[in-house]
N, C-alpha and C positions, 0 to 999 in steps of 0.2 A: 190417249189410252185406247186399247182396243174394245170392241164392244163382245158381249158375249154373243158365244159361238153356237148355244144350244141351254135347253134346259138342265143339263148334267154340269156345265162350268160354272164356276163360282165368281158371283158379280164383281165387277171393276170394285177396288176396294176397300172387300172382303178376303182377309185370307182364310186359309183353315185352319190356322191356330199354330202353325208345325213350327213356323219358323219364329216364332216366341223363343227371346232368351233361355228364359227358364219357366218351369210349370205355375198355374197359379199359385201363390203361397210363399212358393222360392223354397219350402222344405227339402226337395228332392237335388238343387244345386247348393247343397251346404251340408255338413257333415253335423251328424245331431251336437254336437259339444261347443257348435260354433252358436255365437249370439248374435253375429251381422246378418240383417235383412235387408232386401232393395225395395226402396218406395223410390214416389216419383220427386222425393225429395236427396236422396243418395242414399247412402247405409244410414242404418237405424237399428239401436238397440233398446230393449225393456228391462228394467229391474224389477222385479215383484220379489218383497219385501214383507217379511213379519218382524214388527220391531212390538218391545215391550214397553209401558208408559213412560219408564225411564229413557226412551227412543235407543236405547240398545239394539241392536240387530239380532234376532233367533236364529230367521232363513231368509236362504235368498237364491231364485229362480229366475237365469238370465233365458231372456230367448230373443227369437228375431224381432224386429220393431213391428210388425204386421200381424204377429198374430196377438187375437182376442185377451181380455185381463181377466175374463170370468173360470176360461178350463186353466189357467194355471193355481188357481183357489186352492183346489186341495194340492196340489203338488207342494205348494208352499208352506200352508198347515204339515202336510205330512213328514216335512224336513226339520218341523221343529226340533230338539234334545235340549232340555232342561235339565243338568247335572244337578243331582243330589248332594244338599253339606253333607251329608253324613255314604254308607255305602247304600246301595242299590242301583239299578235301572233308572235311566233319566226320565223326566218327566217329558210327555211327549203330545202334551196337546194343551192349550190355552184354558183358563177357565172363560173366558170371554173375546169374545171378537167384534172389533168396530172396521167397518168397512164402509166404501162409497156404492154407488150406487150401480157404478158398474161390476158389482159382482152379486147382487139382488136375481138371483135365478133359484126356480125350484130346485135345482140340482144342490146348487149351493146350500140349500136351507135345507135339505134332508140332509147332506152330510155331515151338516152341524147337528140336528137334529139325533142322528144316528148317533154319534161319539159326544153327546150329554155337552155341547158347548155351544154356550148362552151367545149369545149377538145382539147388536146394534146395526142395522142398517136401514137407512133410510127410503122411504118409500116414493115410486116413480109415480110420478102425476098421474100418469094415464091408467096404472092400476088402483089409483084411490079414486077416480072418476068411474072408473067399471065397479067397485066396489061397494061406491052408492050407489051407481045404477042398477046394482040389482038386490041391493034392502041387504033382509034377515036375510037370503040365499048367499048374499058375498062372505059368508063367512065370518068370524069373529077379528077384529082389525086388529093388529100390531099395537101393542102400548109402548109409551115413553119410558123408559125407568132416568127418573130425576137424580135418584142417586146415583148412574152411570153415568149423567151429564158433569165432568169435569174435566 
């Protein structure tokens, strides 16, 4: 390999990114309706899912395998439609939401917060240790509701 030439060339190596397949993300080589993404595993794709207790399906949110499960939260909620037995507008949002822990973000819990629906999600270690660690100041803690537990 040759050695560098001067302070202005780019070490043995390193390249400048240009000759990358595609951008990070892969968003910008895929057409938005498409659900394949490239990891270092091949194509990969994500379901994000709203199903009802009955495990029926409401909505459902396909995207590339690489991107995060937290910003597709609302987009999922938002696809909900609940048809009415009788006439009107369908029902359009959950009275309750149980979720993992990868969608436990402020955003998430205002949104819920904003549109009056209740949640179950479970709490990440690291913020129930900052939560003691700082007393009366960490704010009032998340309760269990026993009757949601089924």
């Amino acid at each position: 390999m040759p050695r560098c030439a001067g302070p202005t060339s780019t070490p043995p190596g390193r390249g400048r990114g240009t000759s990358k397949k595609e951008p990070p993300g892969g968003a910008a080589a895929e057409r938005a309706d498409h659900g394949l993404g490239r990891s270092r595993g091949g194509l990969s794709t994500k379901l994000h899912l709203a199903v009802e207790q009955g495990k029926k399906p409401m909505s459902i949110v396909i995207t590339v395998g690489q991107r995060g499960d937290s910003p597709q939260f609302e987009a999922v909620l938002g696809r909900i439609r609940v048809p009415r037995l009788t006439t009107g507008r369908p029902r359009t949002g959950p009275r309750r939401v149980r979720a993992d822990r990868a969608y436990l973000s402020r955003k998430n819990r205002a949104y819920l917060r904003r549109r009056g629906i209740r949640c179950t999600l479970p709490n990440k270690v690291d913020q129930l240790a900052n939560r003691r660690k700082l007393g009366s100041l960490g704010g009032r803690p998340p309760t269990f509701d026993k009757a949601d537990d089924r």
